[in-house]
HTML snippet that shows the backbone in 3Dmol.js (N, CA, C, O; Angstrom):
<script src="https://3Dmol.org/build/3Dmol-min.js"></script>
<div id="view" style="width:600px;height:400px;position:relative"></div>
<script>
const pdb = `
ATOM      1  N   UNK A   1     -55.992 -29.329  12.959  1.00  0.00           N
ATOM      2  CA  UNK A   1     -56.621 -28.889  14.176  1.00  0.00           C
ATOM      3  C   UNK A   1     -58.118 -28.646  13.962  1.00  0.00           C
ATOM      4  O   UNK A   1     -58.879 -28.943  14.883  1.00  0.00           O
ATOM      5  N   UNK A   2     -58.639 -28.097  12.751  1.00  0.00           N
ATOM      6  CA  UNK A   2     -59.593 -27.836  12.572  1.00  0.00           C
ATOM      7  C   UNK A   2     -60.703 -29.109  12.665  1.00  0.00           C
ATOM      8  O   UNK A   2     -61.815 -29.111  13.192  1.00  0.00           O
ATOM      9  N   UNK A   3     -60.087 -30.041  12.057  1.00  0.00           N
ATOM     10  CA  UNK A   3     -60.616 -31.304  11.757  1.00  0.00           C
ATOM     11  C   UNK A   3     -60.675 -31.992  13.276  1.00  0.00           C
ATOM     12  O   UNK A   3     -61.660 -32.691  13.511  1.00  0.00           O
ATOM     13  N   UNK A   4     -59.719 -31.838  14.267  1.00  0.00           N
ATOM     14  CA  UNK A   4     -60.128 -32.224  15.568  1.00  0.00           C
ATOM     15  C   UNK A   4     -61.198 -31.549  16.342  1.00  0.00           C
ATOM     16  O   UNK A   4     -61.704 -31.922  17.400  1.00  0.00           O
ATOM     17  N   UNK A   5     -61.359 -30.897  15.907  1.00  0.00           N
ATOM     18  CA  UNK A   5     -62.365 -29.665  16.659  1.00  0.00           C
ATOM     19  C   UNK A   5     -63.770 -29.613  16.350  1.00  0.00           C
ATOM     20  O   UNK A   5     -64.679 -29.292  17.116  1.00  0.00           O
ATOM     21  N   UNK A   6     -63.867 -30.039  14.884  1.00  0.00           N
ATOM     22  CA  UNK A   6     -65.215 -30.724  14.589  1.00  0.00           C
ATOM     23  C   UNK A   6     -65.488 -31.826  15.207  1.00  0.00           C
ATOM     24  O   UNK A   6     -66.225 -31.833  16.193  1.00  0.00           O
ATOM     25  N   UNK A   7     -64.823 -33.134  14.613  1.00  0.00           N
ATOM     26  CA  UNK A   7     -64.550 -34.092  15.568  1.00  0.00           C
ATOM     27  C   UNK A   7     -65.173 -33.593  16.895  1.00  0.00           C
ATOM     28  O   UNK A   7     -66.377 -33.790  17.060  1.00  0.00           O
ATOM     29  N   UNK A   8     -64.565 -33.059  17.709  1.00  0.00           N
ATOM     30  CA  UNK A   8     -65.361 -32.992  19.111  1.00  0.00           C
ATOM     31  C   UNK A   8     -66.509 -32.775  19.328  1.00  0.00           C
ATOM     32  O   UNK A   8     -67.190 -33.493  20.060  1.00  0.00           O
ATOM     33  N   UNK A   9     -67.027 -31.521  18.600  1.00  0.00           N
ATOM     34  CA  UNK A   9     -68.087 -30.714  18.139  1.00  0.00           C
ATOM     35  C   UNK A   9     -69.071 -31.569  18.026  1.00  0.00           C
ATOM     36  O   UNK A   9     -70.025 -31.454  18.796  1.00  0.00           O
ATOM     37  N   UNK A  10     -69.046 -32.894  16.774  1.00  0.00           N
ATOM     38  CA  UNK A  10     -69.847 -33.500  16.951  1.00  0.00           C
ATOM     39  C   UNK A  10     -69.990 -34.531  17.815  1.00  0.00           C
ATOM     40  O   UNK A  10     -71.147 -34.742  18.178  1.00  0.00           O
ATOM     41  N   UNK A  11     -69.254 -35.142  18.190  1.00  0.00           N
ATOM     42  CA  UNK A  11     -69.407 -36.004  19.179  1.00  0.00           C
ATOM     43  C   UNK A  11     -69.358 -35.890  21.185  1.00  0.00           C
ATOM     44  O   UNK A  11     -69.120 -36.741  22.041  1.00  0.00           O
ATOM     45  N   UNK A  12     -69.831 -33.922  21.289  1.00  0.00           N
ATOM     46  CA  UNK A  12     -69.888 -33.754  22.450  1.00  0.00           C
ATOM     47  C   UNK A  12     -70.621 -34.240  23.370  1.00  0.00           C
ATOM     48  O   UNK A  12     -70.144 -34.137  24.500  1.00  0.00           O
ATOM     49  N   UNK A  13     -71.655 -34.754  23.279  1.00  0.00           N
ATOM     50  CA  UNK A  13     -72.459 -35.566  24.220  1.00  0.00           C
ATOM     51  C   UNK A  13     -71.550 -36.897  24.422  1.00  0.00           C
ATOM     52  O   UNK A  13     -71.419 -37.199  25.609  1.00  0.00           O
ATOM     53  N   UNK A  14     -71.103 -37.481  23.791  1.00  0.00           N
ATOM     54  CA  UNK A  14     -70.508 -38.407  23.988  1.00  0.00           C
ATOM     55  C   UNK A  14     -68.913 -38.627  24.877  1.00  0.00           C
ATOM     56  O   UNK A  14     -68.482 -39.589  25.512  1.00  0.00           O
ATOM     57  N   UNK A  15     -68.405 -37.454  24.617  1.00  0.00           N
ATOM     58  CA  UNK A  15     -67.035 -36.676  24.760  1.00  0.00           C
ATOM     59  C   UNK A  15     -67.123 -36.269  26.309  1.00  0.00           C
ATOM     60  O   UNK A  15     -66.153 -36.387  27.058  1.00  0.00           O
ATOM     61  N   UNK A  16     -68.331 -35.797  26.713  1.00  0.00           N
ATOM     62  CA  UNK A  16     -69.019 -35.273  27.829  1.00  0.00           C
ATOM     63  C   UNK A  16     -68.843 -35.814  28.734  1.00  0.00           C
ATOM     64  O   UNK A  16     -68.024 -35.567  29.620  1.00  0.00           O
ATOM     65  N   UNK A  17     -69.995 -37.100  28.614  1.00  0.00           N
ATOM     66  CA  UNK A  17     -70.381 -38.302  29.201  1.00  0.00           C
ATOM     67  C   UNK A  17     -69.138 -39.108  29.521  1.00  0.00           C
ATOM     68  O   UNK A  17     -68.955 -39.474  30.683  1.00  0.00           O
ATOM     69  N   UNK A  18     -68.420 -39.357  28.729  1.00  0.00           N
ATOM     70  CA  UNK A  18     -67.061 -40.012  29.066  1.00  0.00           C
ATOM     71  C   UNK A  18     -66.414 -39.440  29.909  1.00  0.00           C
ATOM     72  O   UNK A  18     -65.953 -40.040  30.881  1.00  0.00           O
ATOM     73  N   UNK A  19     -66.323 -38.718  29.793  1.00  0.00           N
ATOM     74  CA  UNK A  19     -65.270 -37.370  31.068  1.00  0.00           C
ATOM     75  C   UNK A  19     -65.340 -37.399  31.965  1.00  0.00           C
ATOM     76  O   UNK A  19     -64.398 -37.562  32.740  1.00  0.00           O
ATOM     77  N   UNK A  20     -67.235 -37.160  32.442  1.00  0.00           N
ATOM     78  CA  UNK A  20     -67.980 -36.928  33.662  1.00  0.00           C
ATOM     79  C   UNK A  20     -68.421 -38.746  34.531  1.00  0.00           C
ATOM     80  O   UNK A  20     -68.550 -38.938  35.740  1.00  0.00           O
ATOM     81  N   UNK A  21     -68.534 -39.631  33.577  1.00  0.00           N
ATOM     82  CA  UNK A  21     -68.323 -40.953  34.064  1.00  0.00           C
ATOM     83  C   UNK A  21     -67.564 -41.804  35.062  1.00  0.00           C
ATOM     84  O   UNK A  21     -66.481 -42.259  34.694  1.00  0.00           O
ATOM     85  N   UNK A  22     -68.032 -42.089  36.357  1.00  0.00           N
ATOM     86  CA  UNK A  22     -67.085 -42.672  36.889  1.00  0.00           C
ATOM     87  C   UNK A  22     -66.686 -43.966  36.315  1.00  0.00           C
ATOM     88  O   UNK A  22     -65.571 -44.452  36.501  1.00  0.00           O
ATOM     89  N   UNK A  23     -67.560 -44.486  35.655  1.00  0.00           N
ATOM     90  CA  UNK A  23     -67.086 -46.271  34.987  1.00  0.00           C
ATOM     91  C   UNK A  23     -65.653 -45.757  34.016  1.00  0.00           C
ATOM     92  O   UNK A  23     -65.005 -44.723  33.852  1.00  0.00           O
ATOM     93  N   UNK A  24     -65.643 -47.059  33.561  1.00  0.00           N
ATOM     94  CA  UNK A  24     -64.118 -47.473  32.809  1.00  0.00           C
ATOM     95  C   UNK A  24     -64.540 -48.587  32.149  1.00  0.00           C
ATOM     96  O   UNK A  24     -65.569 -49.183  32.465  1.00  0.00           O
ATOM     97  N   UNK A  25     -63.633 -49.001  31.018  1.00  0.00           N
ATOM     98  CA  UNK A  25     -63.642 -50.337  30.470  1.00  0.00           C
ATOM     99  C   UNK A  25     -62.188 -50.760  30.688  1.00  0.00           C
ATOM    100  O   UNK A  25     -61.852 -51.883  30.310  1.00  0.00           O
ATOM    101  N   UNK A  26     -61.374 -50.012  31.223  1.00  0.00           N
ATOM    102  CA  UNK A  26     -59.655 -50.015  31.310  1.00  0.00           C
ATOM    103  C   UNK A  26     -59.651 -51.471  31.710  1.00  0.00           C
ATOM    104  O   UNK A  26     -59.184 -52.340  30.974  1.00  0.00           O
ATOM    105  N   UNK A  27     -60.326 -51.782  33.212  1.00  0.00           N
ATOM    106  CA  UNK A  27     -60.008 -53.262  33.723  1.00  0.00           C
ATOM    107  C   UNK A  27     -60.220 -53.996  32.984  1.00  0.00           C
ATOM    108  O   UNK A  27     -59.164 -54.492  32.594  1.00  0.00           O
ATOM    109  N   UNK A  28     -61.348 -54.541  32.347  1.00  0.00           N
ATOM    110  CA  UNK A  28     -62.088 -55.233  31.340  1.00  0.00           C
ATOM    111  C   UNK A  28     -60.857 -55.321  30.107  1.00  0.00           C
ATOM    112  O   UNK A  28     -60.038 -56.233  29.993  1.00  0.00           O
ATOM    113  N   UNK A  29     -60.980 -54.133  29.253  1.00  0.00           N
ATOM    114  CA  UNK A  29     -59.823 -54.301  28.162  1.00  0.00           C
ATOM    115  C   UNK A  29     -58.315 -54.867  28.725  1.00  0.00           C
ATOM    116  O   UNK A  29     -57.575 -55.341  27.862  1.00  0.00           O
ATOM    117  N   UNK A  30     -57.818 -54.840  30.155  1.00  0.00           N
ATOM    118  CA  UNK A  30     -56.491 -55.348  30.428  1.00  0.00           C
ATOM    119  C   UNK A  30     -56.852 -56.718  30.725  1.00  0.00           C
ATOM    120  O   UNK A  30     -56.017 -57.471  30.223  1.00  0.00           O
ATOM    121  N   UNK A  31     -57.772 -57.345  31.347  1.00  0.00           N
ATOM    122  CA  UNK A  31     -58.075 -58.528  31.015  1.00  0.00           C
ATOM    123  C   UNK A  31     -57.979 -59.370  29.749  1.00  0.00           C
ATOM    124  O   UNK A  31     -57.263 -60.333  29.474  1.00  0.00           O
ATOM    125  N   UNK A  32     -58.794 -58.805  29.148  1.00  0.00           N
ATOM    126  CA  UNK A  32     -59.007 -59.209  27.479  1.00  0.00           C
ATOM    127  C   UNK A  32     -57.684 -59.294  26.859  1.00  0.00           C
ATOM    128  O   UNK A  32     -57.568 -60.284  26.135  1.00  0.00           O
ATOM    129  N   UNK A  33     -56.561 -58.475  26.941  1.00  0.00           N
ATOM    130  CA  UNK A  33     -55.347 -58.396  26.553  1.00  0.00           C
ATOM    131  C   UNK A  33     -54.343 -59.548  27.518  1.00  0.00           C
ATOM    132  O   UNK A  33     -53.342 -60.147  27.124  1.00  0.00           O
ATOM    133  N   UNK A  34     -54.833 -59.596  28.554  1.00  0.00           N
ATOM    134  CA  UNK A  34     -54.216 -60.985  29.013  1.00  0.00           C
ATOM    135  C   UNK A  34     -54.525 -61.818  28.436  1.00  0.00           C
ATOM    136  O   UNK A  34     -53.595 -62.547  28.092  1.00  0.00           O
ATOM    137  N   UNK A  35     -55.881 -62.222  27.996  1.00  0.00           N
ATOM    138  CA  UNK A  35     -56.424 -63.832  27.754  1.00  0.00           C
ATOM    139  C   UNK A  35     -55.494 -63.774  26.388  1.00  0.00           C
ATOM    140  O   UNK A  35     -54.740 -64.741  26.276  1.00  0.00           O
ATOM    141  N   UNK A  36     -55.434 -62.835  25.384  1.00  0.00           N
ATOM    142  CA  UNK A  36     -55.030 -63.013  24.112  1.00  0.00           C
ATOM    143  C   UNK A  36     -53.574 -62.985  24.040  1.00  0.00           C
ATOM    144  O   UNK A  36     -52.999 -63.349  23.014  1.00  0.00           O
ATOM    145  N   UNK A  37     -53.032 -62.632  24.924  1.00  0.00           N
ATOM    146  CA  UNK A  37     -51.354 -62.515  25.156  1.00  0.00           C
ATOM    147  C   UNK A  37     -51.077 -63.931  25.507  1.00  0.00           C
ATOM    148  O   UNK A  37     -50.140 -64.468  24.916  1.00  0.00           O
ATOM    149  N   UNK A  38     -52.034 -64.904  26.747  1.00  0.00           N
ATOM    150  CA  UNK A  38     -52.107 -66.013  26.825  1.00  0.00           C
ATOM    151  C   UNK A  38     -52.167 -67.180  25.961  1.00  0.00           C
ATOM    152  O   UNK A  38     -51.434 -68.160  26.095  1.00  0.00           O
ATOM    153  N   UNK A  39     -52.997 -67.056  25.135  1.00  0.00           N
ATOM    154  CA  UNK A  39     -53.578 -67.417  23.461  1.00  0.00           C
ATOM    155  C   UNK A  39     -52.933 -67.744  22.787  1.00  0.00           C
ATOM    156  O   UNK A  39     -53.060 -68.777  22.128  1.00  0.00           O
ATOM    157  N   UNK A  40     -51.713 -66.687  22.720  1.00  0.00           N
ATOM    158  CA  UNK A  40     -50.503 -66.742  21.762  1.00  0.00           C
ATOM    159  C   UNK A  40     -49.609 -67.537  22.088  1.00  0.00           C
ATOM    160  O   UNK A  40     -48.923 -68.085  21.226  1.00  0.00           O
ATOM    161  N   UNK A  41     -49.398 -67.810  23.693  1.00  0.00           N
ATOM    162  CA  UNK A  41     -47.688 -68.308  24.002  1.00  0.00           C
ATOM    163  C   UNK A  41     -48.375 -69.470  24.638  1.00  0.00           C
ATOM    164  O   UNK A  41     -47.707 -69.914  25.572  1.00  0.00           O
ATOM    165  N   UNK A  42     -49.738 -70.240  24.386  1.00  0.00           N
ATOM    166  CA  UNK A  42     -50.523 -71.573  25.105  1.00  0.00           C
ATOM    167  C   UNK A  42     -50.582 -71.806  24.185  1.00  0.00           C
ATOM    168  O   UNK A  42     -51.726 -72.261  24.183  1.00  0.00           O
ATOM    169  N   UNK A  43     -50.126 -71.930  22.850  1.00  0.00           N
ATOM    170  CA  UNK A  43     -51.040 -72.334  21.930  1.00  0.00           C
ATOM    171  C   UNK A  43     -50.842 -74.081  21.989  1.00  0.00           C
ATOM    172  O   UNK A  43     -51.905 -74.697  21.912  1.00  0.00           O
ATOM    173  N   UNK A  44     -49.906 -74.702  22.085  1.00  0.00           N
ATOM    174  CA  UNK A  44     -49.782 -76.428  22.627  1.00  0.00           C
ATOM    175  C   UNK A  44     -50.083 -76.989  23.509  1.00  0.00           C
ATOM    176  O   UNK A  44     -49.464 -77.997  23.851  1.00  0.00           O
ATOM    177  N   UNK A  45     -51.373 -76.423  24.328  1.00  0.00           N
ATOM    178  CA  UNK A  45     -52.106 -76.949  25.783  1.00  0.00           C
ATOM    179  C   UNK A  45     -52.633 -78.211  24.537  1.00  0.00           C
ATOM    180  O   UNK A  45     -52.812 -78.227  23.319  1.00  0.00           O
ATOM    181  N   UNK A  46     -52.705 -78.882  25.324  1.00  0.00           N
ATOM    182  CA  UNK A  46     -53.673 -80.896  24.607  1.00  0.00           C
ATOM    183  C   UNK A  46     -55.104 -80.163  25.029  1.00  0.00           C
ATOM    184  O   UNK A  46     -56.056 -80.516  24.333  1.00  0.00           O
ATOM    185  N   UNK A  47     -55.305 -79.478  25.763  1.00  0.00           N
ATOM    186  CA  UNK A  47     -56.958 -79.811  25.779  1.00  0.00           C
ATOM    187  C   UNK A  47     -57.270 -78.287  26.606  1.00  0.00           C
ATOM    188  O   UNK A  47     -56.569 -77.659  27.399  1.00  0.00           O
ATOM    189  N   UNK A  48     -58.678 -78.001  26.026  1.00  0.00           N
ATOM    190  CA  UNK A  48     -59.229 -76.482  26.276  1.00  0.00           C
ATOM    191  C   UNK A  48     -59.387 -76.416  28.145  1.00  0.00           C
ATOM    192  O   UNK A  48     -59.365 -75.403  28.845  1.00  0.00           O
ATOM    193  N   UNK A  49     -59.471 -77.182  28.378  1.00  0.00           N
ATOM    194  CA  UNK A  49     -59.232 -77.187  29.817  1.00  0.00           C
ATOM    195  C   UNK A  49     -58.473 -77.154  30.438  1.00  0.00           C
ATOM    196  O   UNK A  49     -58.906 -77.090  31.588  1.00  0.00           O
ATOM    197  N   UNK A  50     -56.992 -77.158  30.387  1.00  0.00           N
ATOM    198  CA  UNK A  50     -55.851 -76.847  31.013  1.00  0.00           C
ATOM    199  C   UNK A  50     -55.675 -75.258  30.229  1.00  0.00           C
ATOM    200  O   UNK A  50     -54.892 -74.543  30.855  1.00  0.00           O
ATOM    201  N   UNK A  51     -56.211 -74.664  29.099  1.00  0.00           N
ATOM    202  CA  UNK A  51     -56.641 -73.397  28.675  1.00  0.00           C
ATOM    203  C   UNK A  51     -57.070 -72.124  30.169  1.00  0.00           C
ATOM    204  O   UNK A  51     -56.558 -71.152  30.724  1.00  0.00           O
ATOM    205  N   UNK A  52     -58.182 -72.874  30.242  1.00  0.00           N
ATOM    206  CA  UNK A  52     -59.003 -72.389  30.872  1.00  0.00           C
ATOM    207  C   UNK A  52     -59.077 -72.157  32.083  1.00  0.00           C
ATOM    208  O   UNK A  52     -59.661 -71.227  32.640  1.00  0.00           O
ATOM    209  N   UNK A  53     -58.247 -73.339  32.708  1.00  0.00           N
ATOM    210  CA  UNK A  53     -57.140 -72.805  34.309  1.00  0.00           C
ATOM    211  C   UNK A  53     -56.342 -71.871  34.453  1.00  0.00           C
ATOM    212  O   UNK A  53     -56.307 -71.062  35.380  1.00  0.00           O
ATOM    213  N   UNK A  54     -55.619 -71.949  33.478  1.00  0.00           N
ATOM    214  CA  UNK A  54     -54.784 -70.340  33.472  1.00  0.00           C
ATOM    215  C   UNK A  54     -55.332 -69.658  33.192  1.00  0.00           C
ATOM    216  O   UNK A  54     -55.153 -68.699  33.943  1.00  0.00           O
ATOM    217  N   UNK A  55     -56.132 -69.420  32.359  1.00  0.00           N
ATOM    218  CA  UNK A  55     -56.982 -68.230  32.373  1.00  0.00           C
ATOM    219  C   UNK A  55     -57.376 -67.762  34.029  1.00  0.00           C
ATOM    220  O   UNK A  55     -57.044 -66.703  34.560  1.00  0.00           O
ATOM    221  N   UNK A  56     -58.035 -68.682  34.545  1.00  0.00           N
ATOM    222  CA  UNK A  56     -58.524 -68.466  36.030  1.00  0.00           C
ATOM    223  C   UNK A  56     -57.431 -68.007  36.979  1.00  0.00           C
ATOM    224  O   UNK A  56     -57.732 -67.061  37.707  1.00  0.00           O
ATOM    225  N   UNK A  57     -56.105 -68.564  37.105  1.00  0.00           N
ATOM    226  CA  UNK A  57     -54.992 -68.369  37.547  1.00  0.00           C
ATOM    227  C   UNK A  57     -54.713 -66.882  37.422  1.00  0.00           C
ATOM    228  O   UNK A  57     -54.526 -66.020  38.280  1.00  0.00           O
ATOM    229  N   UNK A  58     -54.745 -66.836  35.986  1.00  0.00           N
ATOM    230  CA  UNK A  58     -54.100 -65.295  35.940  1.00  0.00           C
ATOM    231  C   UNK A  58     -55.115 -63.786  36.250  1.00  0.00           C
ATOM    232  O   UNK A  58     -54.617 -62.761  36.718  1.00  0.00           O
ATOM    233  N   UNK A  59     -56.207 -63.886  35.977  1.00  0.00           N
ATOM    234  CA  UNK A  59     -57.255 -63.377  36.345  1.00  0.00           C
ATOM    235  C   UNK A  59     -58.419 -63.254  38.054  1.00  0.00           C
ATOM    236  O   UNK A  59     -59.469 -62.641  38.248  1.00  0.00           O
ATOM    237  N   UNK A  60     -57.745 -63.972  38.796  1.00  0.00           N
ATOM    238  CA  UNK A  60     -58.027 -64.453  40.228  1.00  0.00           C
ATOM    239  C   UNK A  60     -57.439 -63.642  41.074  1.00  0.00           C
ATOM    240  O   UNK A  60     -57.532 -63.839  42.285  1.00  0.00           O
TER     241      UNK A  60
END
`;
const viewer = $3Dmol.createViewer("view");
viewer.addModel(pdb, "pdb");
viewer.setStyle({}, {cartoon: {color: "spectrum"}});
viewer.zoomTo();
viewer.render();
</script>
């Protein structure tokens, strides 16, 4: 506990700012976790362009 508490301690401006922030990266990172979830189970597309439609598909 102690060790979390520093932890905060020093990084309160930052800790702060995050809190009080209306932005997010949540959408952004669930995107990103689509394309790479995609990545994995496309991997036998013939060509980066039938890639790159689904990408659009799923993200649209």
């Amino acid at each position: 506990m102690d060790m979390t508490i520093a932890t905060l301690k020093r990084h309160k401006v930052a800790v702060l700012a995050a809190v009080t922030s209306p932005y997010s990266n949540g959408p952004i990172e669930g995107v990103n976790r689509l394309i790479k979830s995609l990545k994995r189970s496309c991997f036998g597309f013939k060509n980066q362009l039938n890639f790159f439609k689904r990408i659009y598909q799923i993200t649209a």
